[in-house]
N, C-alpha and C positions, 0 to 999 in steps of 0.2 A: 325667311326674314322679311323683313321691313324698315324701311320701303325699296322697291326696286327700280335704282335710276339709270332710265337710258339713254342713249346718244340721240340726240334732237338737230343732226346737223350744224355742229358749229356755236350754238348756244351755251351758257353757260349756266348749272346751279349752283348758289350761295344758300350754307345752313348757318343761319346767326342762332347760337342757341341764347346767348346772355346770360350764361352762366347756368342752363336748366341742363337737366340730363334724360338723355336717351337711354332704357333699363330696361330690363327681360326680369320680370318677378315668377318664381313658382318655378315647377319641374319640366314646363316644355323646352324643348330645346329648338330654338332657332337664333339666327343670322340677326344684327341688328340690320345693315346697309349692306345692301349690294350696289355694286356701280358696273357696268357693262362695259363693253368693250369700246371705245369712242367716244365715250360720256364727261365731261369737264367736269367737277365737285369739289368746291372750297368749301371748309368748315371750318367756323371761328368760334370760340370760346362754349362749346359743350362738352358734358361730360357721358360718356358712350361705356355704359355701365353691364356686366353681367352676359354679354351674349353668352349662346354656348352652342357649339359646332358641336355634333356628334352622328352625325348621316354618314353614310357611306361616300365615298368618290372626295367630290370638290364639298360637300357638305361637309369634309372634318377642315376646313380652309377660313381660316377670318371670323370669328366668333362675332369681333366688334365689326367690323367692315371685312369685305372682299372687294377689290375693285380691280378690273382689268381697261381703267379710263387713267384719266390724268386725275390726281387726289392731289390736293394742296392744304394739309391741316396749320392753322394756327392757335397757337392756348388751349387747348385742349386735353381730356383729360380720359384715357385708356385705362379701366380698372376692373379687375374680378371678370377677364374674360378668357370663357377654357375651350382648349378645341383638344378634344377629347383623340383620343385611339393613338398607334402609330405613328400616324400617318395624320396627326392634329397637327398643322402648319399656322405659324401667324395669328396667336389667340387676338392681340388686339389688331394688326391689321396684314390683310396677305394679300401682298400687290402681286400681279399676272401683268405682264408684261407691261405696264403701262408706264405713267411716269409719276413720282411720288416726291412731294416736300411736304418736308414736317419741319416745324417751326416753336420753338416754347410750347411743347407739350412735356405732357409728364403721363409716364407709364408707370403702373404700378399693379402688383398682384393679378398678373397675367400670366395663364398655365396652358402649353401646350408641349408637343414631342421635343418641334425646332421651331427657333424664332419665337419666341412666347409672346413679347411682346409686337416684334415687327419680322415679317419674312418680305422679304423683295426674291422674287422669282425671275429670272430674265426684263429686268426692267430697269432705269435710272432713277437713282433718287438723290435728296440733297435733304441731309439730315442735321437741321441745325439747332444748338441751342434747347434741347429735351432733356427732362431728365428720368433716366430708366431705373428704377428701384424694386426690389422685391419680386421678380419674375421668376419664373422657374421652366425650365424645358427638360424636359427628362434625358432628350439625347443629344443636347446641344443648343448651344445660343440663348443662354438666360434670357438676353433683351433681342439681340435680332440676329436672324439667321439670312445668309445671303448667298444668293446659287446663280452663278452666269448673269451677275450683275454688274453695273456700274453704280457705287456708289460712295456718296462722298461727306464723312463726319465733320459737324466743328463745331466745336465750344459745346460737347455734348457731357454730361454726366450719369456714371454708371455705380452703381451702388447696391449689394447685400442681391444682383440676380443671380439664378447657380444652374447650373447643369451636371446634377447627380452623377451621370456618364463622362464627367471630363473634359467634356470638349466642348469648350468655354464656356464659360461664366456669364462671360458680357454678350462675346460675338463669336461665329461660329461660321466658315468661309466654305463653300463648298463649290467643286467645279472653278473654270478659269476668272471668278470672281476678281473684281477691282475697290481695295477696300481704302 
């Protein structure tokens, strides 16, 4: 994928998109953002359009982002991103242990296993004020899937995501999860 942002000590990167979107056209498949492990990453007002996760390993992980830093999305906008196999986690974003706030975003038409549109994987996140519609996870978690997390909804909106298998629609809790 592209681009790949690493921890620069303590620095921080801002993505103002103003309204432009980030998009993967055609049959290759990659990652749009990777974020590394230490790396700080605010994104404000783009739309992060079509990844697509299908490699082996941590490549079926985060179609739209993967990030194991600290991510802080605001307005923003998660759509048409699949993380293909199994073992496809987190189509619009798959947090690795780091820390995670979403803020007035809206997820939409996001296809993966679990957590379609959001998986938090051993990490805190503070989910506020988004709204999840139209996602699908084949084995759980329409909109986000959450495994040995903290993490914390408000004033969030869930709407038409599904999980074919049952287990849940919206959210899907795995492990000593805090939801």
């Amino acid at each position: 994928g592209l681009p790949s942002i690493l921890s620069d000590g303590g620095h921080s990167l801002t993505i103002e998109g103003n309204g432009f979107s980030i998009s993967r056209s055609g049959g290759t498949a990659f990652r749009i953002i990777h974020i590394a492990t230490g790396a700080n990453v605010f994104i404000r007002n783009v739309s992060i359009e079509n990844g697509l996760a299908s490699a082996s390993a941590l490549g079926t992980l985060g179609a739209g982002i993967y990030s194991a830093g600290t991510l802080t999305v605001e307005n923003s906008t998660f759509s048409g991103n699949t993380a293909t196999t199994i073992s496809g986690l987190g189509a619009g974003i798959f947090m690795n242990r780091g820390n995670l706030t979403l803020r007035n975003s809206y997820f939409t038409n996001n296809n993966g296993a679990v957590g379609a549109a959001v998986y938090n994987y051993q990490n805190t996140a503070t989910i506020t004020g988004n709204t999840f519609a139209g996602n699908t996870a084949t084995n759980g978690g329409g909109a986000i899937g959450d495994e040995n997390s903290n993490t914390t909804l408000i004033n969030n909106t869930f709407s038409g995501n599904q999980a074919p298998s049952g287990n849940g629609g919206a959210i899907f809790r795995l492990g000593g999860t805090s939801v």
